[in-house]
C-alpha positions as semicolon CSV with decimal commas, in nm:
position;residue;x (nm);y (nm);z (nm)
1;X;1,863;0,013;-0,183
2;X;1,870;-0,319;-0,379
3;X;1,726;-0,426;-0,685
4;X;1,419;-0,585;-0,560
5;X;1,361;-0,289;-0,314
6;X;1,345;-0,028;-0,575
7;X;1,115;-0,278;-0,795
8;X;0,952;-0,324;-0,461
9;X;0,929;0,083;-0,406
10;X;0,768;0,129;-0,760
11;X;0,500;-0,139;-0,734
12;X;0,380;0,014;-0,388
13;X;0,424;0,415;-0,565
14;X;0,204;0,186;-0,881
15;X;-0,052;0,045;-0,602
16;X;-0,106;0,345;-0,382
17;X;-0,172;0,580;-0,712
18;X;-0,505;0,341;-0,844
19;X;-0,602;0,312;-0,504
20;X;-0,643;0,704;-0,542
21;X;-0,353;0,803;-0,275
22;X;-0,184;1,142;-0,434
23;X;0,157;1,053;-0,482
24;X;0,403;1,377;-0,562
25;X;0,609;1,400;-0,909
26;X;0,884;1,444;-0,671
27;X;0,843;1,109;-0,486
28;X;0,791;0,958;-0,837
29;X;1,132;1,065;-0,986
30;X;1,302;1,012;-0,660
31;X;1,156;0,568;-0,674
32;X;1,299;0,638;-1,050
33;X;1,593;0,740;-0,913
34;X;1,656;0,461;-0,645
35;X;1,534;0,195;-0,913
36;X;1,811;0,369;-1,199
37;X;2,054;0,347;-0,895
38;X;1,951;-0,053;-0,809
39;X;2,043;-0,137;-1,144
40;X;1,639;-0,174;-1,230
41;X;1,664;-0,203;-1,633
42;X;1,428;-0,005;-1,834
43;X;1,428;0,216;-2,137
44;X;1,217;0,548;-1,986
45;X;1,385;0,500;-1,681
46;X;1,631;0,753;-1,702
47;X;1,384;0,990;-1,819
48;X;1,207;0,960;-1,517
49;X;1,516;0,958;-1,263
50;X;1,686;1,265;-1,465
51;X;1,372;1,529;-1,458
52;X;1,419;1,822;-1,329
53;X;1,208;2,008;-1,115
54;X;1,063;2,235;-1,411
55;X;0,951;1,948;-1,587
56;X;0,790;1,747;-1,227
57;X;0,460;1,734;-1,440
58;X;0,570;1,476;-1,674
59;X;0,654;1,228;-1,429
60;X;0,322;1,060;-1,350
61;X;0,342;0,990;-1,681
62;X;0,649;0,828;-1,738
63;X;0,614;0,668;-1,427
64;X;0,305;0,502;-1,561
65;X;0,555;0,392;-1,888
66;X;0,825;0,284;-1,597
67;X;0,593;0,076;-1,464
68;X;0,438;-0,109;-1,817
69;X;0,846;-0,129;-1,938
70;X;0,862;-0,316;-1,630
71;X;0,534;-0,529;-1,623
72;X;0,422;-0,366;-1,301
73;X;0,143;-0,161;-1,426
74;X;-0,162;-0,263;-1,162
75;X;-0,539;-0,177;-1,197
76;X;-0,735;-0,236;-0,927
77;X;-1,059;-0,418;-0,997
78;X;-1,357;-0,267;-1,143
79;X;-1,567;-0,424;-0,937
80;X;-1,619;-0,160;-0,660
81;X;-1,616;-0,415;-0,339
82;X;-1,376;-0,602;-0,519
83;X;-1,177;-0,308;-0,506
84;X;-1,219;-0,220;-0,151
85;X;-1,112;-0,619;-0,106
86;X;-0,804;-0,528;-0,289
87;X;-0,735;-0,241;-0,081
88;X;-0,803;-0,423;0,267
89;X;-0,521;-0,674;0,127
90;X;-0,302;-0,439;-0,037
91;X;-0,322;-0,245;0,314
92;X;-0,268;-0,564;0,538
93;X;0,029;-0,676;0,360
94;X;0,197;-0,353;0,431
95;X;0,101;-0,352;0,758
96;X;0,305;-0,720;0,751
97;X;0,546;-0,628;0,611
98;X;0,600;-0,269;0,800
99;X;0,607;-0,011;0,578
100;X;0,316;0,096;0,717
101;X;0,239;0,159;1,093
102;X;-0,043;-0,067;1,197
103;X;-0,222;0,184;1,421
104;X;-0,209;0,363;1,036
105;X;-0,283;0,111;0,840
106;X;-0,586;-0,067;1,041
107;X;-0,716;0,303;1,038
108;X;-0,709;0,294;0,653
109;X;-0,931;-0,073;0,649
110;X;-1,115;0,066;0,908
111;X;-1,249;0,384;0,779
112;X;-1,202;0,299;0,377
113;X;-1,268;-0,037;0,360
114;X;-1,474;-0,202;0,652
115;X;-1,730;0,086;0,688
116;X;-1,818;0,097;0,295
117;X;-1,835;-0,304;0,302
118;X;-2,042;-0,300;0,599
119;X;-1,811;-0,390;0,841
120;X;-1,754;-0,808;0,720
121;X;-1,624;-1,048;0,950
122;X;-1,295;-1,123;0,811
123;X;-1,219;-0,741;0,876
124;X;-1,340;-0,705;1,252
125;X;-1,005;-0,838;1,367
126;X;-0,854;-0,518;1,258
127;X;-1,145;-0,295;1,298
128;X;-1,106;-0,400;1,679
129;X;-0,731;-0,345;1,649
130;X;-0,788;0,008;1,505
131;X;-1,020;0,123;1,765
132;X;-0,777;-0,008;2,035
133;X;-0,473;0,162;1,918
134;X;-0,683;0,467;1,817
135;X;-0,821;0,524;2,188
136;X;-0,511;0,340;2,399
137;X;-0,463;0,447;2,747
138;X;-0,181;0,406;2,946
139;X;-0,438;0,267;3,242
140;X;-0,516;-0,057;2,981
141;X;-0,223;-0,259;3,090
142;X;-0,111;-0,348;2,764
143;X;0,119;-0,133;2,604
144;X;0,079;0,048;2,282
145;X;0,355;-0,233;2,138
146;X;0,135;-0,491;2,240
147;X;-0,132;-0,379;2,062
148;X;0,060;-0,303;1,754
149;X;0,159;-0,682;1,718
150;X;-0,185;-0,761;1,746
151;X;-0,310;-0,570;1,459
152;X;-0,002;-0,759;1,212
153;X;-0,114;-1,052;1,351
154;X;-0,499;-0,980;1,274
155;X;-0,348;-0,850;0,923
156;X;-0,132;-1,168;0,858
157;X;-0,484;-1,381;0,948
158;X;-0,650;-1,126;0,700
159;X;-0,385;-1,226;0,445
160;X;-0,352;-1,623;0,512
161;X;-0,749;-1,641;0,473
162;X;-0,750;-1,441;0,180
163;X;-0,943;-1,675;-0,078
164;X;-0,838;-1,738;-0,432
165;X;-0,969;-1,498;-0,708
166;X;-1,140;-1,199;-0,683
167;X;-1,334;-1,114;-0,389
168;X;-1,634;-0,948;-0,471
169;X;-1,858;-1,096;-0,145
């Protein structure tokens, strides 16, 4: 793992935790291991990389200083459909960028996102996709690859339309 993967690593670990995902202490000191490893520089670094398993409960913590050290602290908006906005995005560009499975991910905007914003427009694309790749039959025609592609590509439109600012609408 490079530098800017292991930065990379920790901002996801950073986004996925205030989105509400539970991310282990043992994940945690294992993205402060890889970034210690990468040659990421930051004082309560080592701290994190070098607990032990008896002391997994302090990680979130330094974690959370790993990530201010670093400037990578995130808070998603307070806003509440601002937030799900975030999330949608945050979600899409993984599904771009593949460290998320798009029959996962458009599951995630989908259930947590679309249905609580009442199913918007600019998130159809990938409600559609999710239903598809949710209920895909050999019979279709199309394969299950096919499908997949779709779903970035409705996630990269999600992405290149995203406006400036908050979204809150």
């Amino acid at each position: 793992m490079n530098h800017d993967d292991a930065v990379q690593q920790l901002r996801r670990l950073a986004r996925a935790r205030a989105f509400g995902t539970h991310v282990g202490s043992d994940r945690l000191i294992q993205a402060g291991l890889d970034a210690l490893l990468a040659d990421v520089d930051s004082p309560s670094l080592a701290l994190l990389a070098g607990l032990l398993r008896s002391e997994e409960p302090e990680a979130p913590a330094l974690f959370d200083q790993v990530l201010e050290e670093l400037g990578l602290a995130f808070q998603p908006p307070a806003d509440p459909r601002a937030e799900k906005w975030a999330l949608a995005y945050w979600i899409a560009g993984q599904i771009v960028d593949g460290s998320i499975d798009p029959a996962a991910g458009t599951h995630l905007i989908w259930a947590g996102v679309a249905s609580e914003l009442g199913y918007p427009a600019d998130l159809l694309p990938l409600v559609s996709c999710a239903f598809d790749l949710e209920e895909w039959q050999e019979s279709w025609g199309v394969s299950i690859e096919a499908l997949k592609d779709k779903a970035v590509e409705a996630a990269e439109q999600l992405l290149r339309s995203r406006p400036e600012g908050d979204r809150t609408a």
